[in-house]
Every structure is written in structure tokens, then in C-alpha cells.
C-alpha positions in Angstrom: 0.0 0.0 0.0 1.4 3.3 -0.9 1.3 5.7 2.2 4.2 8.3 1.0 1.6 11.1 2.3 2.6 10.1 6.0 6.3 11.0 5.2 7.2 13.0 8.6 4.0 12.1 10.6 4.1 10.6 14.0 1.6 7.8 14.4 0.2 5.9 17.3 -1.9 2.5 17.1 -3.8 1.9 20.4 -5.4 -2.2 19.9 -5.7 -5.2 22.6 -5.0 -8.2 19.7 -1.7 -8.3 19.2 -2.5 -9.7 15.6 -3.7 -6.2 14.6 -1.2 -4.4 16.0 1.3 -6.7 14.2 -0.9 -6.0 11.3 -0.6 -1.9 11.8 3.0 -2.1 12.1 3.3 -4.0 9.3 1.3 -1.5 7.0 2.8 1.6 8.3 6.6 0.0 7.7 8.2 1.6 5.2 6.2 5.0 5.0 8.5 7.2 6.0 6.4 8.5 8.9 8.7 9.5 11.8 7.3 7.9 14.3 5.5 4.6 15.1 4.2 3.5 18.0 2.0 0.4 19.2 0.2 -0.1 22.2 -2.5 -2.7 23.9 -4.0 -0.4 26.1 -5.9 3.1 27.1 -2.8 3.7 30.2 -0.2 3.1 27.8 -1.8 5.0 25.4 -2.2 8.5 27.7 1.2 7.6 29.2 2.6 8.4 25.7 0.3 11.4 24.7 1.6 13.2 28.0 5.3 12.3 26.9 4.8 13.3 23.1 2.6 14.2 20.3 1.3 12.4 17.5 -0.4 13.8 14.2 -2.5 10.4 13.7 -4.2 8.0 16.5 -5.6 4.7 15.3 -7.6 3.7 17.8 -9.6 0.4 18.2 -13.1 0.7 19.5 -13.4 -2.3 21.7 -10.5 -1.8 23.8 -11.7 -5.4 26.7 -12.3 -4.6 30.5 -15.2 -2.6 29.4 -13.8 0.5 27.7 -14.1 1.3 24.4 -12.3 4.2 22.1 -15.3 6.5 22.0 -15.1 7.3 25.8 -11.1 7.7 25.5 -11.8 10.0 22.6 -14.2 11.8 24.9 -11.1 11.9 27.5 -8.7 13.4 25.4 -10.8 15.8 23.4 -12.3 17.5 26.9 -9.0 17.1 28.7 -6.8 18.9 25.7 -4.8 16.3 25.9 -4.5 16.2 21.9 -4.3 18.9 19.3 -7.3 19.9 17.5 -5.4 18.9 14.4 -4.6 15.5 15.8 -6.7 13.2 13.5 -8.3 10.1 16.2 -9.3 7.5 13.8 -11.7 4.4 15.2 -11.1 0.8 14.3 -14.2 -1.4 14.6 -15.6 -4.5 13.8 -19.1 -2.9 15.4 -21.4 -2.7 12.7 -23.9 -0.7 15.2 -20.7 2.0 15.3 -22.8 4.2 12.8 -25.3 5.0 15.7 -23.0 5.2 18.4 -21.0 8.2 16.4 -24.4 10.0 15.3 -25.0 10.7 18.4 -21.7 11.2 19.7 -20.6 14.3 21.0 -17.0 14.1 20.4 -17.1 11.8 17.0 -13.9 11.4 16.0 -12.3 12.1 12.3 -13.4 9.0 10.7 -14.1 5.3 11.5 -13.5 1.8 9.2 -15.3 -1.3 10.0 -13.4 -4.2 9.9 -12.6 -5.8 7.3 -11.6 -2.9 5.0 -8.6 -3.1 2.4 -5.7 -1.0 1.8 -7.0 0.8 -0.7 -10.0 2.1 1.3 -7.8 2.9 3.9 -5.1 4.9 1.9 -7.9 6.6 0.2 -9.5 8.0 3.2 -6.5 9.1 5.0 -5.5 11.3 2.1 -8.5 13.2 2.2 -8.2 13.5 5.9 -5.0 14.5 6.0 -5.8 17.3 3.2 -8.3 18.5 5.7 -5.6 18.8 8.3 -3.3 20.5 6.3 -5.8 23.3 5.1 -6.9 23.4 8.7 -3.8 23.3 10.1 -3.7 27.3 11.2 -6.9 27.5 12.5 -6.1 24.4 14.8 -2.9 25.8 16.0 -4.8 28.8 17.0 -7.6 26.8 18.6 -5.2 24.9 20.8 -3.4 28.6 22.2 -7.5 29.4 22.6 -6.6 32.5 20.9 -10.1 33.1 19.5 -9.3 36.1 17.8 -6.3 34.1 16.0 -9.1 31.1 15.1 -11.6 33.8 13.5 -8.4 35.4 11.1 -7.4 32.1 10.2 -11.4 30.6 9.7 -11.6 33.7 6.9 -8.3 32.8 5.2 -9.8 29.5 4.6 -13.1 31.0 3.7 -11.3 33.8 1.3 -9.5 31.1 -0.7 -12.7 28.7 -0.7 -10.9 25.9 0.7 -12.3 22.4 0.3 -13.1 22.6 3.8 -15.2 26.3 4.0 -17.8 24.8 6.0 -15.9 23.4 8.6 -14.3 26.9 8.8 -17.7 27.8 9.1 -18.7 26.1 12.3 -15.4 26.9 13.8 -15.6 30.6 12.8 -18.8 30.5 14.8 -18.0 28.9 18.0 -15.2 31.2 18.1 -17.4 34.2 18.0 -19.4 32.5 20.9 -16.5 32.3 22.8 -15.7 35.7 22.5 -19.2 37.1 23.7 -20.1 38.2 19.7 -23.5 37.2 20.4 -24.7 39.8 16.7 -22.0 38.0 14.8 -22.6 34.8 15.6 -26.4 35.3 15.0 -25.5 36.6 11.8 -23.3 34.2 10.2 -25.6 31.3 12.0 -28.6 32.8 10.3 -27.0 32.4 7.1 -26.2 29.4 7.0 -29.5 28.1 8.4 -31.0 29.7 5.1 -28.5 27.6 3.1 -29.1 24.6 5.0 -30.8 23.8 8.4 -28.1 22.7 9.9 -28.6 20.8 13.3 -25.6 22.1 14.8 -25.7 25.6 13.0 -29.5 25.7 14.5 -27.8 24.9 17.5 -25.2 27.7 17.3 -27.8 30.1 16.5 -29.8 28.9 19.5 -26.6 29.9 21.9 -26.3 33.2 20.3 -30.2 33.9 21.0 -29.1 33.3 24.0 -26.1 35.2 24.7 -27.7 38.2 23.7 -30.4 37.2 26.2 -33.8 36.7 24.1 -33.6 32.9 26.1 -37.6 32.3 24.7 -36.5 32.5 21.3 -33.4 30.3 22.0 -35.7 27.5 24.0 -37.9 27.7 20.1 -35.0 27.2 17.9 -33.9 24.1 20.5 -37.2 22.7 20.1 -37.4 23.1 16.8 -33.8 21.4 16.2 -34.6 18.2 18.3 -37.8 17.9 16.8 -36.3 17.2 13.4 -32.8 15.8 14.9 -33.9 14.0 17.8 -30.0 12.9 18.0 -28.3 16.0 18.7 -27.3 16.0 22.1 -26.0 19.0 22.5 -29.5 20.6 21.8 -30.7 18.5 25.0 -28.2 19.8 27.5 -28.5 23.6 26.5 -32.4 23.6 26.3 -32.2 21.6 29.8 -29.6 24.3 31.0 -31.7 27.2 29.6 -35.2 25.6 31.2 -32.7 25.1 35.0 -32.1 29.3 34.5 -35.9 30.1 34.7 -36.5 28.1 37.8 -37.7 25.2 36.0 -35.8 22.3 37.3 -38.2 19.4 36.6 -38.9 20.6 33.4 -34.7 20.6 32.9 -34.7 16.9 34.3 -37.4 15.9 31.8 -35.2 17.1 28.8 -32.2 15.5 30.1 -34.4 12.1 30.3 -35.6 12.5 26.8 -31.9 12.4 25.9 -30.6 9.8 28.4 -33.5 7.4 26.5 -32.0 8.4 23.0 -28.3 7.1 23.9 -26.3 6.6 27.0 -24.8 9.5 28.4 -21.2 10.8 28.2 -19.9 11.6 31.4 -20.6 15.0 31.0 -24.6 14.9 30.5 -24.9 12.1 33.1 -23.7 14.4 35.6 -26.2 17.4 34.6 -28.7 14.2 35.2 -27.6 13.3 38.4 -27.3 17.1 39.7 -30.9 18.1 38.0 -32.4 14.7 39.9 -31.2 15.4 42.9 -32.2 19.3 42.9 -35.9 17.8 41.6 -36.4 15.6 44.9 -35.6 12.3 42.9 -32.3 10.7 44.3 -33.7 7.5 42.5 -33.1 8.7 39.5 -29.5 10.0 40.4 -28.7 6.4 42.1 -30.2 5.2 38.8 -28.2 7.1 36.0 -24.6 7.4 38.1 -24.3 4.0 39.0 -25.2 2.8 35.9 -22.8 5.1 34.1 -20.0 4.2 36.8 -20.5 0.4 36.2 -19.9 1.0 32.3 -17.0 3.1 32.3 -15.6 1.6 35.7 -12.0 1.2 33.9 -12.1 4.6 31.8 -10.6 7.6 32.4 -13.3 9.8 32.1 -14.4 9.4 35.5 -14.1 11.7 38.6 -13.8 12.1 42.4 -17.2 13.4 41.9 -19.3 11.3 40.4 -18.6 9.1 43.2 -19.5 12.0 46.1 -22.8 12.6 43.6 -24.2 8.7 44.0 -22.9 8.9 47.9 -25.4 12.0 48.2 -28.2 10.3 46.1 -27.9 6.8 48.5 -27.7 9.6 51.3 -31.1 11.4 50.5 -32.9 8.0 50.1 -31.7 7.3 53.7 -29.4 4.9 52.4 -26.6 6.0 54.4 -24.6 2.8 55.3 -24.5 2.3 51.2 -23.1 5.3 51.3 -19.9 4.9 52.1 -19.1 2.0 49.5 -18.8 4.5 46.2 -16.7 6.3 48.6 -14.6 3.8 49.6 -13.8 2.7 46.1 -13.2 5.8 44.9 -10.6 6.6 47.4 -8.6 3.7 45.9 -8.3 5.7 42.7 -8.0 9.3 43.4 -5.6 10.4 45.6 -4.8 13.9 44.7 -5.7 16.1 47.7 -8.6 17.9 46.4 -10.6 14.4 45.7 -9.4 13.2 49.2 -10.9 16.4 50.6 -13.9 16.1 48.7 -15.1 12.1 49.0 -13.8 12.8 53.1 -16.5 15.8 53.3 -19.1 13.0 51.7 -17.7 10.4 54.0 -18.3 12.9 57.1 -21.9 13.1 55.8 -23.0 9.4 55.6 -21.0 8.4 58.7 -22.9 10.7 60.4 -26.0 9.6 58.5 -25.3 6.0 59.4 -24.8 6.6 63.5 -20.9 6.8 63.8 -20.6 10.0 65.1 -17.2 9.8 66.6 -15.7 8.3 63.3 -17.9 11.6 61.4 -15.9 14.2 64.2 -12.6 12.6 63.8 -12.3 12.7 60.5 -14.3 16.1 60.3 -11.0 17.8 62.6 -8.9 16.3 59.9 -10.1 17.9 56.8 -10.7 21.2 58.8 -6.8 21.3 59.3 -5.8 20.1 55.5 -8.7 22.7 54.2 -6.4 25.4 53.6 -6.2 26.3 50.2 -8.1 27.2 47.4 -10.8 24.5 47.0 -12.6 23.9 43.8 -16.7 25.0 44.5 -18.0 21.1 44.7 -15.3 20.4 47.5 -15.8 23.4 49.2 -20.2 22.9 49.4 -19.5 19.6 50.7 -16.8 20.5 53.3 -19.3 23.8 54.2 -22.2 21.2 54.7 -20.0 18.3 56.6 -18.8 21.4 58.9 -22.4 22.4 59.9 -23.7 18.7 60.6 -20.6 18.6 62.9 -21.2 21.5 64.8 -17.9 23.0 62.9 -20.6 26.6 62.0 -17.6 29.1 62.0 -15.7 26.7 60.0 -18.3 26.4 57.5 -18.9 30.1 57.4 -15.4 30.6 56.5 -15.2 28.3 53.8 -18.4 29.5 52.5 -17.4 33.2 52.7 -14.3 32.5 50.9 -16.5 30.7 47.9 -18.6 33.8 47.8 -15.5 36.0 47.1 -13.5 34.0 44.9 -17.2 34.0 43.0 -19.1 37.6 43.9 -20.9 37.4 40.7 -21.8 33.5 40.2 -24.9 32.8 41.0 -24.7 29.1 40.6 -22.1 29.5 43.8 -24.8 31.9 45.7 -27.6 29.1 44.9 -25.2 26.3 46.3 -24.8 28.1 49.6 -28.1 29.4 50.0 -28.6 25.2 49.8 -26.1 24.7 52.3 -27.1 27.3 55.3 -30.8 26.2 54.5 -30.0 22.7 55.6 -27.8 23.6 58.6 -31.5 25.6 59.7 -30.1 29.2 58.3 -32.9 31.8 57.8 -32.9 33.3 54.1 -32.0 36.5 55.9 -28.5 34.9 57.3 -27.6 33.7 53.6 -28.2 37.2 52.1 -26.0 38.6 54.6 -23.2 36.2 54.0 -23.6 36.8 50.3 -23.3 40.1 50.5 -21.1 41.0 53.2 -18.3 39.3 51.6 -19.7 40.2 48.0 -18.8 43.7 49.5 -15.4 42.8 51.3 -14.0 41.7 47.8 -14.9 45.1 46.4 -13.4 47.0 48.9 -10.5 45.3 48.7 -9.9 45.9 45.0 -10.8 49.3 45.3 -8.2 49.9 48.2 -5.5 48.0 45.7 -6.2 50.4 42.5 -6.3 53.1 44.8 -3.1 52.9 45.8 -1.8 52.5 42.0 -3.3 55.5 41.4 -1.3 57.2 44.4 1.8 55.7 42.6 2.2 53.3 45.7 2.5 50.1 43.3 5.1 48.0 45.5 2.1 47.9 48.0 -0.8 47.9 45.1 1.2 44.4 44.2 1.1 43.2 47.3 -2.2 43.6 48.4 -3.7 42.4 44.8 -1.5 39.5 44.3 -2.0 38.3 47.6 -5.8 38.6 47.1 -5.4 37.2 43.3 -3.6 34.2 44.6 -6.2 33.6 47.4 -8.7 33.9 44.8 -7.7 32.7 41.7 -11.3 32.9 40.1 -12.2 36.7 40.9 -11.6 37.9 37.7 -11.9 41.7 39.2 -9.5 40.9 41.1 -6.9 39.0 39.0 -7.0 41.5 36.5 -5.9 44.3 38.3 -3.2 42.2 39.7 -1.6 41.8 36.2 -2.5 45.3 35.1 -0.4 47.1 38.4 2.1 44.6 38.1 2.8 45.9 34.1 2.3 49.1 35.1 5.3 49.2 37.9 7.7 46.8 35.3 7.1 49.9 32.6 8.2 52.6 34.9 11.3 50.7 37.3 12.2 47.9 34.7 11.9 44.5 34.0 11.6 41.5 36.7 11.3 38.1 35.4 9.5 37.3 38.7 7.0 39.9 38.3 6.6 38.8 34.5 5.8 35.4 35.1 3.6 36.3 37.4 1.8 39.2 35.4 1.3 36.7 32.4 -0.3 34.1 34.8 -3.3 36.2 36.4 -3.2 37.2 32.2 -3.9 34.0 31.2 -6.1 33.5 34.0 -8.1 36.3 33.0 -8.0 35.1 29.1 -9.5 31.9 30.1 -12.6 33.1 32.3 -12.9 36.2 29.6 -11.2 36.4 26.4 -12.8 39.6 25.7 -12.6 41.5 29.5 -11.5 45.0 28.9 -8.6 44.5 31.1 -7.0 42.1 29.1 -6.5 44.8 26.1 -4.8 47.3 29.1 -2.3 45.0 30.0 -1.1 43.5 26.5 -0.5 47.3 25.6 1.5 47.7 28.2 3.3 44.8 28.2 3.9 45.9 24.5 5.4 48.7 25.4 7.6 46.9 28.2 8.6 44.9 25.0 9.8 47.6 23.2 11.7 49.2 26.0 13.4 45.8 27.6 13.5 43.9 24.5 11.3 40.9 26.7 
């Protein structure tokens, strides 16, 4: 088989028979590709896709110990463990494998059912190594998640009327939804609904209805999509998340239920299940959909500390709190990071205490109350704020509650979550306002007190006070952006410091991420410019 078109690429072949993979190496022998690699297994397989990159995965489907590709795919592609111009390629003998990528979220570039010949095979992967080529530019630029970078280089493709335009199309889209062009994106959706009623361009147009907030019209167009493509899951998840916003949180679960029946959940939607079952009173259905989904993917990767905490709580509201513990228990085998140790403990305090061991619940409540001392991701820190309060730990609780508010003033899905918290521990609605509030108010102070004294020219101490505060809260965007912007500010009037750089360019990114258009972020890259210039950076 001639495969001269793989001259310089770096391959990796992911099978469990060792005849294929014999097979694989055989076939790619020869081609000039730069790199080949074989492996048996889905932990081999990430081991070498955190050590290097590749530019073609061939991947089977049915991978034994009940795994399969499609959830690894699913892995890397919400991870970012691969490029976007990484082409994942699916080996199966499944003939069903049609309907399982239909409805797939993450489908990956192309699939060949066993048996297919060499022809076939070279065939294909010219064309989809065309596409990567012309793509090339606008994947690079969707890896840096420089949006404005993806939209220049979607229009060179669409200038030159690439082979690919359309693809350019739906990327050039996203992007603008990314960047909060909610009139763009409505306008280049719009016209390409009149070309052809896409489901996902329907889609796209749906989430820039409702970016620019007319959310009735965007719950229509949903509607409308999944009534004539009853497989697009996506559809499902932002119609459920759009009917959760007005209040309607049965109405939410329903949709998710409607899509749960049409395939088996990725990770991702069978969480928004269990979270909209268990907000609608119906732990059943939690139990129901996360163990299932746990037994499936038991040996997969795309599992978390979480999913485990969110089945303890649904055993735990169906006062099923000696079952409790078991999820918890085996998940404690697998993740040992500290934030999943601090997260299954707080669910562990809950259903000891639910199950009668008191002193085991107050031992091991002291312990995470002394290793609680960093920034905690908003799950861990709910669950630690509730364990606290059904320990008699209030001011504990209160702290860690107060110091979710700030790191989130603005989130209301964080002021929901503790509202939930102090309503359970017996707080009036008039104590969680407070709380809200008074530390809604603290953060602003505090960032007001920091730019004043830029203003004064006092930036040494503007530094301190905002980094300290930036680094204590990592997710106050306020915050972190006036840490890089006084930090640019004193480097363009004393000089440059690589310590201060580094640290400038991190709340930058960190800002980038949560807000790639914030006003803030075009402040400090002009002055960093400028630093440029000046220090030759």
C-alpha cells in the first residue's frame, strides 16, 4: 500500500490483539512517517500522549475490561490532551458503530469497519490529511484558545474557498461565541440556516439567541432542532440548561431524560442528570443514572472524584446512608490527589454521620478542617461547608463558604449552592443574604483599596495587596486583572523583573481563560507591548 503522504508524521496505534497491531505495524513499515508507535492499552496510550505528540491516533473501538475508544476519545478531546489537528481515527468491527457516532458528542475524524482493504484505507487518509493541512492554522490557534487568532485564520480558509469552508464555518462560529459576539454569531448562523438547516448551525444560532439574552427564542429554535434531529445531544443539554435558569428544574430533568433514552450518556450529560435529579427531589433517578454510568466506564478515564460524592449524596437522601460509604470507599482507591481526598472525606463525614458513627464523622471532620487550607474547587468546598455544619464546625463552615462567595461575587450558581447549604444547617434566608453580600462587598473594597493605591503611585504595595488577594482567589476575575495590570504598570516605569513577569502573564492567562474579551486584558497587552519595546522581553 502506498502511504508516501505520512512522510514525517508521528503515528500511534492503540489495539488489545496483538494480531492487529502486528498488522498496523506492518502497513505503516516503510512509509516514511517518523514515528510509530504500538500499544494494547488506554494507560499506555495517555502515558505516551503526555510524553509526546502524534499527528495520527488509530484507535480500536473495543478496547476489553469494558472500555471502548469513544469514551477515551471523549477523555482526550475535553481534557486537551491532543491537538485539534490531531486526526483520532476508530477501528471497529461494530457494525452498530454508525449509531454510536451519530449521536456522539466528540465523533472522532473517521471510522473503518473491519474488514476494509488498503485501498480504502489509503484513500480516506489522504483526504483526511488534506483537511488537516488546510486546517492546520486554525487548529494551532484553537489549541493557544486565541479566538481572535481562530476567527483570522477561519476567513483565510473561507477567502481562498478551501475544500473545507464549511468546517471553517462552524469553527468561525464557536469562536465568535467564545468571544461574547453574540450579533455576529447570529448573523453568520442565520446564514447558514437559510443555506441549509443545519442541526448544529440551528444549534449555534440557538446559543447566540441566548447570549444576547432573548432565552424564549433560543428554547424555540432548540425545540425546533430536536424535533427534526432528535440525536443531537447538545440541543438536550442547552435547552435543559436554559429551562434550569428560569427556575424550571423538573422541566430541565425531563429534557435531560428525553436524551438519556436516545443514547447513553457521556460523562458530562450524566452528571447534569444526576445534579438536575437530585435538585428535583428524585435521588432515584441520580442512584439510577450514576451508577449505571460508573459500572460502564468503571476502567475509563473519564471518570471523577465526583461522580462518586454525587451517587454517595443520592444513597444519602434515600436514607441509604450505610450504602453510602461503599462508592466512597472505592473511589478513594483511585483518586488520591488532595482535592478528591478532601472532597469524598466531606461525603464520608456526611454518611458516617448519616449512618450513626458520630465519633468516626468528628474525627475525621477535625482532619479535613486542618488540611482545608487552600483554594478548593466550589463542589469540595459545598461539601466540606455542609460536613462542617452537621458537625457543629458553624464558624468553619462560614469561613469556607465566605471564601466561595468572594472567589465568585458574581456566580450565581455558587450563591444558589450556599443558600442550599445554610438552608439545611437551619439558616434563615435573611442569614444567607448577609453572607452573600457581606463578603460580595469585602472583595470590592479590597480591590478598590489595591487600585487606589496604584493611582497614588504606591505600586510596590498595590502588588502586594492584589497579588495576595489574586492568589487567594484565583477565580475573581476583578481581582486577578488588576493584579496583572499594576504589576505591568510598575515593570514599565522601574524595569523589567522576570519574577514579576511570570507572574503578570499568569493572572493574564487566568483572565483570558474566564474572559477572552474583558476590557482589562487589552490594558495589559498594551503595556506589556510597550515593556517589550523598551526591555527587548
Amino acid at each position: 500500500m502506498s502511504l508516501g503522504h505520512l512522510q514525517g508524521k508521528r503515528v500511534l496505534v492503540i489495539d488489545d490483539s496483538d494480531a492487529m497491531r502486528s498488522q498496523m505495524q506492518q502497513t505503516f513499515t516503510g512509509t516514511g512517517c517518523a514515528r510509530l508507535l504500538t500499544v494494547p492499552n488506554i494507560r499506555q496510550a495517555l502515558e505516551a500522549l503526555k510524553a509526546e505528540s502524534f499527528d495520527i491516533i488509530l484507535c480500536d473501538y473495543y478496547l476489553g475490561e469494558n472500555t471502548d475508544g469513544q469514551q477515551f476519545l471523549e477523555y482526550l478531546r475535553t481534557q486537551d490532551l491532543i491537538s485539534r489537528n490531531t486526526l483520532f481515527i476508530m477501528i471497529t468491527a461494530e457494525q452498530g458503530y454508525q449509531r454510536v457516532v451519530q449521536v456522539a458528542e466528540c465523533a472522532p475524524d473517521d471510522y473503518f469497519l473491519k474488514p476494509f482493504t488498503a485501498a480504502q484505507f489509503n484513500a480516506r487518509l489522504q483526504r483526511m490529511l488534506d483537511k488537516q493541512d488546510e486546517l492546520r492554522a486554525i487548529s494551532a490557534a484553537t489549541d493557544r484558545k486565541d479566538w481572535q487568532a481562530v476567527i483570522r485564520a477561519c476567513d483565510e480558509v473561507l477567502a481562498n474557498s478551501g475544500r473545507h469552508s464549511f468546517e471553517a464555518l462552524k469553527i468561525k462560529g464557536s469562536a465568535l461565541l467564545k468571544l461574547g459576539r453574540a450579533e455576529q454569531a447570529e448573523a453568520l448562523y442565520r446564514q447558514i440556516v437559510e443555506t441549509r438547516a443545519l442541526p448544529w448551525a440551528r444549534h449555534g444560532l440557538a446559543r447566540a439567541l441566548e447570549l444576547r439574552g432573548d432565552v424564549e427564542q433560543a428554547s424555540t429554535m432548540l425545540q425546533e432542532n430536536l424535533a427534526e434531529a432528535p440525536e443531537h445531544m447538545a440541543s438536550y443539554e442547552l435547552l435543559s440548561r436554559l429551562k434550569q435558569r428560569a427556575g424550571d428544574v423538573g422541566g430541565a430533568l425531563a429534557v435531560m431524560e428525553r436524551a438519556q433514552a436516545v443514547a447513553p450518556g457521556t460523562m458530562a450529560r450524566v452528571r447534569q442528570l444526576g445534579d438536575l435529579a437530585l435538585q428535583a427531589g428524585r435521588p432515584e433517578v441520580a442512584e439510577m443514572v450514576l451508577g449505571d454510568a460508573l459500572q460502564r466506564h468503571r476502567f475509563s478515564p473519564v471518570r471523577e472524584a465526583a461522580d462518586y460524592a454525587r451517587l454517595s449524596q443520592a444513597l444519602i437522601r434515600q436514607n441509604k446512608a450505610t450504602q453510602a460509604l461503599a462508592p466512597l470507599v472505592q473511589a478513594k482507591r483511585e483518586f488520591r490527589d488532595e482535592s478528591s481526598s478532601l472532597l469524598l472525606g466531606a461525603h464520608e463525614v456526611i454518611a458516617l454521620r448519616g449512618s450513626g458513627e458520630r465519633a468516626k464523622a468528628e474525627a475525621l471532620m477535625g482532619s479535613l478542617i486542618e488540611r482545608a487550607r487552600h483554594v478548593l474547587p466550589g463542589d469540595t468546598a459545598m461539601a466540606l461547608a455542609e460536613a462542617c455544619y452537621l458537625t457543629g464546625h458553624e464558624q468553619a463552615g462560614e469561613q469556607i463558604l465566605a471564601h466561595a462567595v468572594q472567589n465568585a461575587p458574581e456566580d450565581t450558581r455558587v450563591h444558589g449552592q450556599a443558600r442550599a447549604v445554610l438552608r439545611a444547617a437551619g439558616k434563615s434566608d435573611q442569614h444567607s443574604d448577609a453572607l452573600i453580600e457581606t463578603n460580595q462587598r469585602q472583595v470590592i473594597l479590597l480591590n478598590n483599596e489595591g487600585v487606589a493605591k496604584a493611582e497614588r503611585g504606591e505600586l510596590e504595595a498595590a502588588i502586594s495587596l492584589l497579588s495576595n488577594a489574586a492568589d487567594r482567589l484565583p477565580n475573581n476575575i476583578l481581582i486577578v486583572s488588576n493584579a496583572a495590570l499594576v504589576i505591568a504598570k510598575q515593570m514599565l516605569t522601574r524595569g523589567q523583573d522576570n519574577e514579576l513577569l511570570r507572574a503578570c502573564l499568569r493572572y493574564r492567562g487566568a483572565v483570558a481563560q474566564q474572559s477572552p474579551e474583558h476590557p482589562k486584558l487589552q490594558q495589559i497587552d498594551v503595556l506589556l507591548s510597550r515593556l517589550r519595546k523598551s526591555e527587548s522581553v
